[in-house]
Residue frames relative to the residue before (quaternion, step in Angstrom):
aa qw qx qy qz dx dy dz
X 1.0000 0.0000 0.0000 0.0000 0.00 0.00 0.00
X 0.7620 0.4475 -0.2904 0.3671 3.62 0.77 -0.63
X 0.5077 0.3485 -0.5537 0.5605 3.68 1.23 0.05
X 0.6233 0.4043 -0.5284 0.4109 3.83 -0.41 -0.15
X 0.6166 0.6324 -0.2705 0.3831 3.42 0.63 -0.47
X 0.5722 0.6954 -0.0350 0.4332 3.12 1.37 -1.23
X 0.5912 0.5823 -0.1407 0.5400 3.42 1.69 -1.57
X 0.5646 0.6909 -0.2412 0.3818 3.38 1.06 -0.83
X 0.0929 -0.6997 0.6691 0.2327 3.89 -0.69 0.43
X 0.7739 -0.5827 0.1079 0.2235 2.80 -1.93 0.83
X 0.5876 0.5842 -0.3090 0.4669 3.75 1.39 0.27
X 0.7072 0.2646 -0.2702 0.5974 3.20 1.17 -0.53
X 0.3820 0.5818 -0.5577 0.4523 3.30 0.86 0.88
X 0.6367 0.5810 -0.1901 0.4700 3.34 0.94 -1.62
X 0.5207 0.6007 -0.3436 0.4999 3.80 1.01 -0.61
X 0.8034 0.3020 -0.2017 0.4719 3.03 -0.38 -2.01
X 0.7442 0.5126 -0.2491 0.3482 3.80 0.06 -0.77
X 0.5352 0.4027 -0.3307 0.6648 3.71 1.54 -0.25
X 0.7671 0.4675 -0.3373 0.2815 3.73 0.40 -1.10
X 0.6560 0.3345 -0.1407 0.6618 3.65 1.98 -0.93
X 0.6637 -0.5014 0.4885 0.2634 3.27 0.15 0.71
X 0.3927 0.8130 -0.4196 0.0941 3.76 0.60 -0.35
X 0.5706 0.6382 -0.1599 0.4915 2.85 1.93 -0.32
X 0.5436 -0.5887 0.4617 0.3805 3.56 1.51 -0.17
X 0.6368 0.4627 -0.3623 0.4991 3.70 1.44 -0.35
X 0.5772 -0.5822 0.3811 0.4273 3.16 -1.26 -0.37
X 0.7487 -0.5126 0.2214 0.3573 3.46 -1.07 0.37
X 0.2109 -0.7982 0.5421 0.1564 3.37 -0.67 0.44
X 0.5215 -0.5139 0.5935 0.3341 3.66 -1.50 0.94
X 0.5179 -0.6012 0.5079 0.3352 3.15 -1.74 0.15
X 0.4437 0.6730 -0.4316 0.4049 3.31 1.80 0.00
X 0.4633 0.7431 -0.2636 0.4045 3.42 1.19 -1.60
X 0.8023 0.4186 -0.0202 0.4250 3.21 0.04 -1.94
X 0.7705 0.4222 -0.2559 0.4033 3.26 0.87 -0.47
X 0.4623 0.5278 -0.3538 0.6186 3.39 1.71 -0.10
X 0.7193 0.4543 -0.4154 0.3221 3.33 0.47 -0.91
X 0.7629 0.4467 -0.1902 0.4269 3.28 1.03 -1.17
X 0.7210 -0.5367 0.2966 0.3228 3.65 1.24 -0.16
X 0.7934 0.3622 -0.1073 0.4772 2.97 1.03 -0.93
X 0.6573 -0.4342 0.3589 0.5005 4.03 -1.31 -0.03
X 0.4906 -0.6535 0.5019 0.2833 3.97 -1.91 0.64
X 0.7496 0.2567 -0.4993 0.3506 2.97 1.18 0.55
X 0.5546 0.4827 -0.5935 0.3274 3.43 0.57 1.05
X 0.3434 0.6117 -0.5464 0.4576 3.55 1.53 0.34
X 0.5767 0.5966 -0.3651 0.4222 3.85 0.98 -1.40
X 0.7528 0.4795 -0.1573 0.4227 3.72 0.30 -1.34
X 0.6434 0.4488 -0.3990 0.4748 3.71 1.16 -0.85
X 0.4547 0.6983 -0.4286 0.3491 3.78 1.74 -1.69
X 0.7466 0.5800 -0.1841 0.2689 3.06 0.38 -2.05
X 0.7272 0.3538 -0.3040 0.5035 3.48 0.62 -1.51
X 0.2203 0.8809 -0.2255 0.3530 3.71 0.84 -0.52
X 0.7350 0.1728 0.1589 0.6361 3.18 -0.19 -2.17
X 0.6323 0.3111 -0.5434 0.4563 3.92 0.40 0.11
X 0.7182 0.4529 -0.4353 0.2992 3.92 0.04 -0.46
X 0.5281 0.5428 -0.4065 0.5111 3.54 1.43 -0.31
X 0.7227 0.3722 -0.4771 0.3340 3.55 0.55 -0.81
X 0.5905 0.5226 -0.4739 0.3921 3.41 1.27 -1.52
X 0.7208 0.4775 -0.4422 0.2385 3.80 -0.14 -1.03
X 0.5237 0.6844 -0.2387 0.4476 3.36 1.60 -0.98
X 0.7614 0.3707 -0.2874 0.4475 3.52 0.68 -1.28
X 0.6372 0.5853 -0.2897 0.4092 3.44 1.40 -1.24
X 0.6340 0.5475 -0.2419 0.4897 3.55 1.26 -0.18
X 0.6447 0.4165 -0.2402 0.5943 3.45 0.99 -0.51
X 0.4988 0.5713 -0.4211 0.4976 3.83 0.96 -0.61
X 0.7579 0.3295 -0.2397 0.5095 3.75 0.35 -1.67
X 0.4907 0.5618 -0.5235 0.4118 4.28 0.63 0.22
X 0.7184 0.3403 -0.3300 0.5091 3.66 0.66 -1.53
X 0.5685 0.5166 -0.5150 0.3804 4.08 0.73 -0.77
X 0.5090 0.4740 -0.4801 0.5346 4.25 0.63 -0.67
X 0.8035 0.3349 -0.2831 0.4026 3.51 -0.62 -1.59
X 0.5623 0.3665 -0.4930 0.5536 3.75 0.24 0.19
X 0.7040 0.5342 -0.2604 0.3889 3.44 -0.24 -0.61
X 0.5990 0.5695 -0.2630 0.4977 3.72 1.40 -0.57
C-alpha cells in the first residue's frame, strides 16, 4: 500500500490518509477533511476520486509487468 501511496501528491495524500485512517486515526468524512483543508467536500470528493484511480492504475500497471516477468521465466 505505501509505494502506491507514494504516487500521490501531497493533498491527495492528505485525502486518502484522513479518509482511511492510514494514519492510525480514525476516519475522517469528506466533510471533516474539507474543513480541515479549507476547501468545499466536493472537491475533497474529486481529489478522493482522482486519488484512488492512480493507486489502482499504478497498482494494476504493476501487477501487469509481475505476470509479463513470470511468463518470461
Amino acid at each position: 500500500m505505501k509505494k502506491y501511496i507514494d504516487i500521490l501528491d501531497g493533498r491527495e495524500k492528505e485525502v486518502i490518509v484522513g479518509r482511511f485512517g492510514l494514519d492510525l486515526k480514525k476516519e475522517k468524512t469528506q466533510r471533516e477533511i474539507a474543513k480541515e483543508l479549507g476547501i468545499s467536500r466536493s472537491y475533497v470528493s474529486r481529489i478522493e476520486k482522482r486519488a484512488l484511480m492512480k493507486m489502482f492504475h499504478e497498482f494494476y500497471r504493476a501487477e501487469k509487468e509481475k505476470r509479463k516477468k513470470a511468463k518470461g521465466k
